[in-house]
N, C-alpha and C positions, 0 to 999 in steps of 0.2 A: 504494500500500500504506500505509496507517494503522498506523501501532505504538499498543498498549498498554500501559498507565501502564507494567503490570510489567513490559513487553517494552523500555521505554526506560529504567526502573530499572536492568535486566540489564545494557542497552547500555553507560550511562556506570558500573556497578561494574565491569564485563570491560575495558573499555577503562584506567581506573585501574589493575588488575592488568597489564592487558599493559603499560602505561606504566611501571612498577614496572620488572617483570621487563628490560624494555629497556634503561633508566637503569641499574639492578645491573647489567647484564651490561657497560656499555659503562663503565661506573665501575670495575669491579673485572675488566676486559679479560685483562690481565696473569697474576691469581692462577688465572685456568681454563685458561691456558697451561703449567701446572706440572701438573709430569707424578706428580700424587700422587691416591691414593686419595679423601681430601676434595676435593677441586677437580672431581673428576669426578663424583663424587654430586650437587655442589652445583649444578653447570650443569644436569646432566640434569635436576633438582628443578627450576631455573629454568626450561628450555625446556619440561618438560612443565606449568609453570604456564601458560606464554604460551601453549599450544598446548592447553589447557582452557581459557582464556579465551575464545580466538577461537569453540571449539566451543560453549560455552555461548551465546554472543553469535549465533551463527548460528540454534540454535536456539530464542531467545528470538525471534529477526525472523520466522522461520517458521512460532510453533507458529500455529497455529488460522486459517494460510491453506489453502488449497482448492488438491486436483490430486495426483494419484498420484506425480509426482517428488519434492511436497513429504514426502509420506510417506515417502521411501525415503530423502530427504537426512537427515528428522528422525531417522531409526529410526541412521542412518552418524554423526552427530555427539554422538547422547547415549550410543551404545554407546561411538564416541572419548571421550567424556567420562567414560566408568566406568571404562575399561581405566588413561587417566592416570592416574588417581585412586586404581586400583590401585599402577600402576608408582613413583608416587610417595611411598606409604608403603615400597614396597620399597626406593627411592633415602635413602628418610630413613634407616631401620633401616641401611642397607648407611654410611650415613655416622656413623653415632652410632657402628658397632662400630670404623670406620676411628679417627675422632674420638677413643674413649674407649684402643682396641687400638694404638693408632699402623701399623696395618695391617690387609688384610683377608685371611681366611683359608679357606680352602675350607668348613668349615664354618660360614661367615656365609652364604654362596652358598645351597646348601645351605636353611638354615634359613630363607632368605628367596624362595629363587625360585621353591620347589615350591606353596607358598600363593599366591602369585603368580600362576603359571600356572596355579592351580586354579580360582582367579577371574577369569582372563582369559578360559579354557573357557565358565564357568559364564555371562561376560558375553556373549559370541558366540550361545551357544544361546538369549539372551532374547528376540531378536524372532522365534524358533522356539518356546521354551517363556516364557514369561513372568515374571521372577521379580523383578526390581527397577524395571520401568518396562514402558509400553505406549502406544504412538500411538492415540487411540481415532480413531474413521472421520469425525470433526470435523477431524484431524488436530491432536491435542492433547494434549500431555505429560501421564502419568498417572503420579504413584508408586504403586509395587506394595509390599506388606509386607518383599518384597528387599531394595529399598530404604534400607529403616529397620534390619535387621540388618545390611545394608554400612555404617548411619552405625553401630551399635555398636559392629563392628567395629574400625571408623575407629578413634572414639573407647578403644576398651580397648588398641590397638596404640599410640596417641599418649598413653595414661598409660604401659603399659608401660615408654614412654624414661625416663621420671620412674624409676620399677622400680628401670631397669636401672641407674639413678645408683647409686643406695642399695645394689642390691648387689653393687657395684662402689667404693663410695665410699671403704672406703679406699685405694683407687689413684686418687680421680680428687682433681683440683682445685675448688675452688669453684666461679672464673668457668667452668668445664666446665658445671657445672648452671645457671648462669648464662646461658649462651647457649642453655640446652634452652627455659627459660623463658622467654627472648622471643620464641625461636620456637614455641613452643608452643599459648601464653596468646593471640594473636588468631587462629588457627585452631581453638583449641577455642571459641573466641567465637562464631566465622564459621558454622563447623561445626552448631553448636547450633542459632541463630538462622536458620538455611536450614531445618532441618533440623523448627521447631517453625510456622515463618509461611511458607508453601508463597507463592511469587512472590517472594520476598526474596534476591536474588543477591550471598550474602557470602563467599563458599566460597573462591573462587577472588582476588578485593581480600585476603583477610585470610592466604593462604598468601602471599599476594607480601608483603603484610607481614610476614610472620613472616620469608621468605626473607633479606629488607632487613636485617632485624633480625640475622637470624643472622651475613650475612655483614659489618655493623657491628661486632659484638661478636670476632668472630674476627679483625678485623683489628686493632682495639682490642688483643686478648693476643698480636698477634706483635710487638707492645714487648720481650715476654719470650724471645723466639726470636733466637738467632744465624741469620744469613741464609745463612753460607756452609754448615753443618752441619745444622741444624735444631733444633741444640737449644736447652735453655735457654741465656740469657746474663748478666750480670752483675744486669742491671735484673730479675729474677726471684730475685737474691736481696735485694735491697730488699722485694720483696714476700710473702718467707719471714721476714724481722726483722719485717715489719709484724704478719704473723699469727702469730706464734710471740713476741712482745713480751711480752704479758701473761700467758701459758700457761708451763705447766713442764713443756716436752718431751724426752723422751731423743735425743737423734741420732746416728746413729753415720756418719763420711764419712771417703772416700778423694781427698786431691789427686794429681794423675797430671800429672807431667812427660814429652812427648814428648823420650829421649835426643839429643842433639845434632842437632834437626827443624834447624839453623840452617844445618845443612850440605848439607841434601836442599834449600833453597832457594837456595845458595853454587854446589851442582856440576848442581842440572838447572831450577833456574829455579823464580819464584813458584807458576809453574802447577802442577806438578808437588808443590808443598808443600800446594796447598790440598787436591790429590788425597790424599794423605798424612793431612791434619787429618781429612778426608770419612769417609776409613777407617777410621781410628782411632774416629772419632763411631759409625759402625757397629757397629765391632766394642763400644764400651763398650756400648750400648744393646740389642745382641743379647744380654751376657753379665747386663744388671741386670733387662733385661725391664720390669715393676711394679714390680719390688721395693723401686723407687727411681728419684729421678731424675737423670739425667746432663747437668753443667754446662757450656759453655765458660765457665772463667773467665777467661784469658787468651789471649794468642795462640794455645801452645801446652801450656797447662795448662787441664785440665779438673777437675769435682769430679762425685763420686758423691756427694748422700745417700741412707741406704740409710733406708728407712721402719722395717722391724723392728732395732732398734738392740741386733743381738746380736754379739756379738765372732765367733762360728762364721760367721755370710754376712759380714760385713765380710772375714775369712782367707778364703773361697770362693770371694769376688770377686777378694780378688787374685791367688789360683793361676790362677783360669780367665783371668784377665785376663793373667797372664804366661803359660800357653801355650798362649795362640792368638797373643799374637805370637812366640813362638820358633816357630811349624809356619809361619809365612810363608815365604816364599819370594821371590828377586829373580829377575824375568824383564827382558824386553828393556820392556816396558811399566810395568813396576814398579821399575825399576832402584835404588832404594832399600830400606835396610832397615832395621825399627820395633824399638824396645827400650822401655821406660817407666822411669819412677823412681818410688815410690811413696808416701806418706804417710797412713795410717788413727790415727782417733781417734775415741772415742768422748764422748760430749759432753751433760750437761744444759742447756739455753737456758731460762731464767729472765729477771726482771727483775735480777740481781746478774753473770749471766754471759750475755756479747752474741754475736751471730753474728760479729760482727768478732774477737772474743778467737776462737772457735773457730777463723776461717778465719789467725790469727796463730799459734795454736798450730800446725797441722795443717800449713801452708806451711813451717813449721821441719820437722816429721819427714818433710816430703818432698824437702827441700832435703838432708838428714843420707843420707837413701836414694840422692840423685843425687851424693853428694860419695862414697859408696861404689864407686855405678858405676864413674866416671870413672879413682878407685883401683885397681880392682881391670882396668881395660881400659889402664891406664897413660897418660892423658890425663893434660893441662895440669889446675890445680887451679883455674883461672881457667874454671870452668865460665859458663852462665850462669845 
């Protein structure tokens, strides 16, 4: 069997891509073993590259040899290769909403699997009805005008992510748009240039880069993640003074002391404290939503900024936030019980007043909040 120039083009792009996807996967081993919404997007996104590649690459060696299996393998690998192609912008959307939502929610579902499975349908029926592709009796890959509306498609669904920044932006982050962008920028590359010089196999090289890229940059911003909770940590407010330095922004924040957390790790042990910190990260992050975002600053102090810097959600956050720990409850599994101490202030950051003077002020009215507790529960004054 003799390959063609285009047919060994395809070989070593597909081969690059599955080399990609390998390396990611056995590089970042670990973060597809955590049991979160992003991690599972991101694998699937990787497996169904590797698993486009190979299809691609099989139907490159085959098109335009001779014999009825060969027909029936081509018609099996390039229909595989539509359906990916599908399921993989679904994996992206289902990750951008995890990504930007910090969860996914039946209406992402929803929104992304019924078009899904309408082109999965639509891809099934094409070596029945014809609509994006066709083996002609040379046994030779033929684009059909389908085709070229699935690359529209493609393409108005992968700006869309762009969209969806903007109208979401103020709840997101920068480096957020920042990783859309390098995942983006060599698949609408790849996308294009397949899509304009028929023989050109960039499709499938340029998503594994993008993949690469994505998952560099994501690993890159859990600098700003606390490991045990997930939230933000100290080193993401270094990156809050950086951008808020020269700007003259209102902020309005709540510091939160866990009440005497020093005793749930005294009478049941460190495990049982971090279960504690876990919950507590939950319950902040259930009750802020967007609205803001929730800090570990310390072991057991955390910070809320809240984005809309009005005195009314700042008092909203902290009733909701003080009863949902009073409806707790101590079971045999829980055998501890949550109280907080609280400190809110509302704050301009300027080049004359620093994120430092806030987080000095704001640490007094929460310490005044925990020196009442203690008073008022008739504890030692030697709090911590």
């Amino acid at each position: 069997m003799q390959l063609s120039t285009i047919a060994a083009s395809a070989i070593g792009s597909n081969t690059v891509a599955l080399m990609l996807a390998v390396v990611c996967y056995l590089a970042c081993y670990r973060r597809f073993h955590k049991k979160t919404a992003t991690s599972a997007c991101l694998f699937l996104m990787l497996l169904l590259t590797g698993l486009s590649a190979v299809s691609d690459t099989i139907s490159s060696i085959l098109d335009g040899q001779p014999g009825n299996a060969v027909r029936i393998i081509l018609y099996i690998v390039n229909t595989c290769s539509f359906i990916t192609t599908v399921m993989l912008l679904t994996a992206w959307l289902l990750f951008l909403f995890a990504f930007f939502d910090g969860k996914l929610k039946k209406p992402h579902f929803l929104l992304t699997h019924i078009p899904m499975l309408v082109g999965i349908i639509l891809i099934l029926a094409n070596p029945f009805l014809p609509l994006f592709f066709t083996i002609t009796p040379e046994n030779t890959y033929l684009r059909l005008p389908g085709y070229y509306v699935l690359v529209v498609v493609e393409l108005a669904i992968l700006a869309s992510s762009i969209l969806y920044h903007f109208i979401d932006k103020r709840h997101a982050e920068p480096f957020q748009f920042y990783s859309m962008v390098i995942f983006l920028a060599p698949i609408l590359i790849g996308v294009i240039l397949q899509a304009c010089f028929y023989g050109v196999s960039l499709q499938w090289p340029s998503v594994a880069i993008g993949i690469v890229g994505l998952f560099l940059t994501i690993q890159n911003q859990s600098i700003y993640r606390d490991s045990l909770t997930g939230l933000y940590n100290r080193a993401y407010l270094i990156y809050l003074q950086q951008r808020y330095r020269l700007k003259n922004v209102s902020l309005a924040a709540i510091m939160i002391d866990l009440n005497d957390f020093k005793n749930i790790n005294d009478q049941f042990g460190h495990q049982m404290g971090d279960k504690a910190l876990v919950e507590a990260a939950r319950t902040f992050v259930s009750i802020v939503g967007k609205k803001g975002n929730v800090i570990r600053y310390a072991g057991d102090e955390f910070l809320i900024f809240i984005r809309s810097p009005e005195n009314e959600i700042g008092e909203t956050f902290i009733r909701q936030i003080n009863e949902a720990f009073a409806k707790q409850k101590q079971t045999e599994e829980r055998p501890y019980f949550l109280s907080v101490s609280m400190g809110f202030l509302e704050y301009r950051l300027n080049s004359s007043n620093s994120l430092d003077d806030l987080l000095f002020r704001i640490d007094e009215k929460m310490y005044e909040a925990k020196k009442r507790f203690h008073e008022s529960h008739h504890l030692s004054r030697q709090y911590e």
